[in-house]
Every structure is written in structure tokens, then in C-alpha cells.
C-alpha positions in Angstrom: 82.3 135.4 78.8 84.4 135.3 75.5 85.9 138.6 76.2 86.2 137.8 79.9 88.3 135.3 79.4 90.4 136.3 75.9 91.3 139.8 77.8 92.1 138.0 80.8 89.7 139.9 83.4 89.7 139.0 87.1 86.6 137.8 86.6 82.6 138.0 85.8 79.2 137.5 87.0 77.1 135.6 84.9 73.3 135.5 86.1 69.3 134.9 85.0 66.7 132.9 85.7 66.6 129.2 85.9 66.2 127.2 82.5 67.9 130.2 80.2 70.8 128.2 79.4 73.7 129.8 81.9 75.3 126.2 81.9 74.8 125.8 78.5 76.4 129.1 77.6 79.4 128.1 80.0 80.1 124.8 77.8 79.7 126.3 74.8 82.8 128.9 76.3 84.8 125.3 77.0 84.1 124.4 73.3 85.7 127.5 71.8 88.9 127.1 73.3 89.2 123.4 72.7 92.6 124.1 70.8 94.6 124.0 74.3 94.2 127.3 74.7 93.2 127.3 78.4 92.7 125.1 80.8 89.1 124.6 82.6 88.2 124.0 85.9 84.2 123.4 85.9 82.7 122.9 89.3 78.6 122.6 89.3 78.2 121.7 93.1 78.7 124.5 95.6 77.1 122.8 98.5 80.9 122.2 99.9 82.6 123.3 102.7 85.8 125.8 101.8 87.9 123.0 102.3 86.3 120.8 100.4 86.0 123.5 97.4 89.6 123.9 97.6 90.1 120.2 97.3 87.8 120.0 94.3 89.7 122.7 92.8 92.9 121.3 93.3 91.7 117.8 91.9 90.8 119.5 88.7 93.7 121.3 88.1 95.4 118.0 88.6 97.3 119.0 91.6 99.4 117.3 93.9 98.2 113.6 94.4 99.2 112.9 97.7 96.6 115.7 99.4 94.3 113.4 100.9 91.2 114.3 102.4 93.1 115.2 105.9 95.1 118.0 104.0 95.3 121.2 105.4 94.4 124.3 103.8 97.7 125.9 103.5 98.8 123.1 102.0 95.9 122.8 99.3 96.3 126.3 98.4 99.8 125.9 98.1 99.7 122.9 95.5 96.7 125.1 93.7 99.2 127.9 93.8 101.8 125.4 92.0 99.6 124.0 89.4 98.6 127.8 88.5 102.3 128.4 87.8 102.7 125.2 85.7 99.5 125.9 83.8 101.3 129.8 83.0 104.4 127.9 82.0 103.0 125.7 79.6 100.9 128.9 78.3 97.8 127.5 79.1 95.3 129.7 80.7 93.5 128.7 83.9 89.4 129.4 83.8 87.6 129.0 87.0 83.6 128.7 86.1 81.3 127.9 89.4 78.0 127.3 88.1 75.0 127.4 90.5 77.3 129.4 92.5 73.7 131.5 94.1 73.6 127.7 96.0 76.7 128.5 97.7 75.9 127.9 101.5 77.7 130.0 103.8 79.7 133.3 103.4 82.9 131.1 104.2 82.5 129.6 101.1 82.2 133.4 99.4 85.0 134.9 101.3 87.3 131.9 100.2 86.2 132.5 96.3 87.4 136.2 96.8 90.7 134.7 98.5 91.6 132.8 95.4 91.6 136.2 93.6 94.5 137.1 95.7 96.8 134.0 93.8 97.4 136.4 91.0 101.0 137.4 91.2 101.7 141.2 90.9 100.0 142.2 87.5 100.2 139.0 85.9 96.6 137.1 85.3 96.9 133.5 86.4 92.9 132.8 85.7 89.6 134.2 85.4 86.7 133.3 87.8 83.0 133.3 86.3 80.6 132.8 88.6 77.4 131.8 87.3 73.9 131.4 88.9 70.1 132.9 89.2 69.7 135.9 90.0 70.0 136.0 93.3 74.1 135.8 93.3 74.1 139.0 93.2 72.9 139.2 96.3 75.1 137.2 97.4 77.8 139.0 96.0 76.8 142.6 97.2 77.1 141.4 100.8 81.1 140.9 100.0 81.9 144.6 98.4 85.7 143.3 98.4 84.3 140.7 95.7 81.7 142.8 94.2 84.6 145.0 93.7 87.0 142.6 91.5 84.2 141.3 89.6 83.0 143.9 87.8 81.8 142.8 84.6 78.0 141.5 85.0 75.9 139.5 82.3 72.4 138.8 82.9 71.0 136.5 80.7 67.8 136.7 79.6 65.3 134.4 77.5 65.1 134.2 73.7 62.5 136.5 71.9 60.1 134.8 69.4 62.8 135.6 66.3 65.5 133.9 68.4 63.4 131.2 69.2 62.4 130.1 65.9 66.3 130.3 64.9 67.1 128.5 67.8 64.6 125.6 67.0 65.8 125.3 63.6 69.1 125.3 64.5 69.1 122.3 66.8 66.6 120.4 64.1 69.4 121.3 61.3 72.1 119.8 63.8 70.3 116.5 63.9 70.0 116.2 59.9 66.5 117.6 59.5 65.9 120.5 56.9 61.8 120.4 56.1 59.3 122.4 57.6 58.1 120.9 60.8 56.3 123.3 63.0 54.1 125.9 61.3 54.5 129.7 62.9 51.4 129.3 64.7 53.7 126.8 66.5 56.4 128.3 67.2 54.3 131.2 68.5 52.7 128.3 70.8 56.2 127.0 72.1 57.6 130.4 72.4 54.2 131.6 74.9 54.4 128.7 76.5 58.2 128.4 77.2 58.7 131.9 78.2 61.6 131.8 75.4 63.6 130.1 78.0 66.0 127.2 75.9 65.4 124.5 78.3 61.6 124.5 78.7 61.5 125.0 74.9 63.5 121.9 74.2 61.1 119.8 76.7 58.0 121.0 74.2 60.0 120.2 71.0 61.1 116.6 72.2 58.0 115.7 73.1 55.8 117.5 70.1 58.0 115.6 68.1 57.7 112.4 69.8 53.9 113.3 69.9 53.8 113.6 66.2 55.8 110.3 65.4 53.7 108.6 67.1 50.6 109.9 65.4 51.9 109.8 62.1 51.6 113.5 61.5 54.6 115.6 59.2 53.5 118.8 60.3 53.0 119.9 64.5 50.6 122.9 64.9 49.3 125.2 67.8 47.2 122.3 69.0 49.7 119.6 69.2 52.0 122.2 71.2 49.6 123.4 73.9 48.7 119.4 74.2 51.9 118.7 74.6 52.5 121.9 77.1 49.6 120.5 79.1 50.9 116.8 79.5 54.6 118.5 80.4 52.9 120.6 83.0 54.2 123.8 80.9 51.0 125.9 80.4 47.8 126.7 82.6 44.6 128.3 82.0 45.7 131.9 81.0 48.1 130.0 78.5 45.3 128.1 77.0 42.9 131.3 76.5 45.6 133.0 74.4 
């Protein structure tokens, strides 16, 4: 996404399964340009109508304030079309993410995403678009070759591995001031199993081993704890428990 975005690309495909951390990956990207090198457009519900995803577009790139909801399309995309040029001018570069975007209702709504490409103004970049979402966006995508066309760079992300995990893990318990061994390996090979290394499920375990553990007075959360913990959460089953 990094390169997507400092190379100025038309765009990317971001995709894997739910609970990897696509969304978080995308904030993370908002974070590393927080020195007014771009400017962001972030929009997480795709359940709109075109017009309405214009509108939502426009509102976040802080564009004309008198478009009310009666609007018309031309002029939406004409005010999107303005802010795009003010954005250049104050050398602030525009980044489109649509996250969830394999929710997107109609092909409307897909054929007016490619449209937007079409704001770029002879060779000259105004933004990047980075559609994100679970693996079946690319479905959606191969059903519109013109779009499957101008994005051409895919990412799928995948889960962690048991390595990545453990770093992972220790990286968010460093962030929040703790430094001692807490889980022993037997653990984390619990928490890795039972999350499928995906980030999200893993935190769920973690939270709530460690809640588990203050409130039993225990320093140290083993295999045990974890697959208790798994079972309460609804994160494990009977092949889970047998390993």
C-alpha cells in the first residue's frame, strides 16, 4: 500500500479473509503520512447508492458546502473535481481507501468507482484508489475488466504464522508498558491454533486470558487458560481441543 501510494499508482486491490487486519493495515498507511503529506479520504460503508458515495466523497474532501442532498451528479463530481485540484495545489496528495468494498451492492456502484479514475488529468496523478475487502472483491472486480485493468497491483493478505504471532503479541503487550513473560510458548502455540494467526481473533484470546488471569490471581497464562478462554469466546471446537 506504502508503495502504492509513494509512487503514485492508479490504484490497488487489497484483499483476505475477514479478521486479518485489512482495516488495520489501512490506518496504519494513514499514520505514516501524518506529516501532511496526503490527504485521506476513508470510507468503511459501501452500502450507498452512487450518488450517495459521491456525496460521501465530496464531504470528506471538504468540498463545496452548499451540495445538499438534492445535488445532481454532475455537480458533485464537479466540486470533487475542484477539491482534487486544490489538494494538487497545496501539494497534498489525495488517497481514496474503500474498505469492505466486496459489500458494494450493485455494479452501479463499481462502474462509478472506475469513473472516478477518469478525474486524473492527462498524466498527472491526482490520487490513488485502494480498495480493500475479503476475498471475494475480486470477483467483483473481474466482472469490470475496465477496472481490473487500472488496478493492477493485488495484495492478499494473509494470517500471521506462529513466529509472527508471538512478535505480534509481544509487541502490543510492550505498547501498553508490560515487558515480563506472560504467556509460556505452549501458549502462544494455543492462541496461534486457535486464532488461525488471524490478528483480530488473537487479540479477543489475549484480552480475555488476561482478564482471566487477573482475576485468578495467576502471573503466568498457559495452554489451559487459553483453550478455556477459546471455549467461553466461542473460538475453538472439538478438533481444537484434541490437539
Amino acid at each position: 500500500m506504502q508503495y502504492a501510494v509513494t509512487q503514485k499508482k492508479l490504484g490497488m486491490v487489497l484483499t483476505g479473509d475477514c479478521g486479518v487486519g485489512k482495516t488495520f493495515v489501512s490506518k496504519v498507511l494513514m499514520n505514516l503520512f501524518f506529516d501532511g503529506q496526503c490527504k485521506f479520504v476513508y470510507i468503511a460503508n459501501t452500502l450507498l447508492t452512487p450518488v450517495e458515495f459521491l456525496q460521501e466523497l465530496n464531504f470528506q474532501l471538504e468540498g463545496t458546502a452548499v451540495l445538499g442532498s438534492n445535488a445532481t451528479k454532475p455537480e458533485i463530481l464537479r466540486s470533487i473535481r475542484d477539491r482534487l485540484d486544490f489538494y494538487q495545489k497545496q501539494n497534498l496528495y489525495v488517497v481514496m481507501i474503500v474498505d469492505d468494498a466486496q459489500s458494494i451492492p450493485d455494479e452501479n456502484l463499481v462502474e462509478e468507482i472506475r469513473l472516478l479514475l477518469n478525474l486524473h488529468e492527462n498524466d498527472i496523478m491526482m490520487f490513488t484508489l485502494i480498495l480493500s475487502g475479503q476475498k471475494s472483491l475480486t470477483e467483483k472486480i473481474e466482472k469490470n475488466p475496465a477496472l481490473r485493468q487500472r488496478l493492477s497491483i493485488r495484495y492478499e493478505l494473509g494470517p500471521l504464522d506462529i513466529s509472527e504471532t508471538i512478535q505480534y503479541i509481544e509487541h502490543r503487550l510492550e505498547v501498553t508498558g508490560i515487558r515480563k513473560k506472560i504467556f509460556t510458548l505452549a501458549a502462544y502455540n494455543a492462541i496461534h491454533a486457535l486464532s488461525g494467526g488471524k490478528p483480530r481473533v488473537i487479540n479477543n484470546i489475549c484480552d480475555f486470558a488476561l482478564l482471566s488471569g487477573y482475576m485468578r490471581k495467576i502471573n503466568i497464562l498457559d495452554e489451559e487458560i487459553i483453550k478455556h478462554v477459546a471455549i467461553e469466546l466461542g473460538e475453538t471446537d472439538d478438533s481444537h481441543l484434541a490437539q
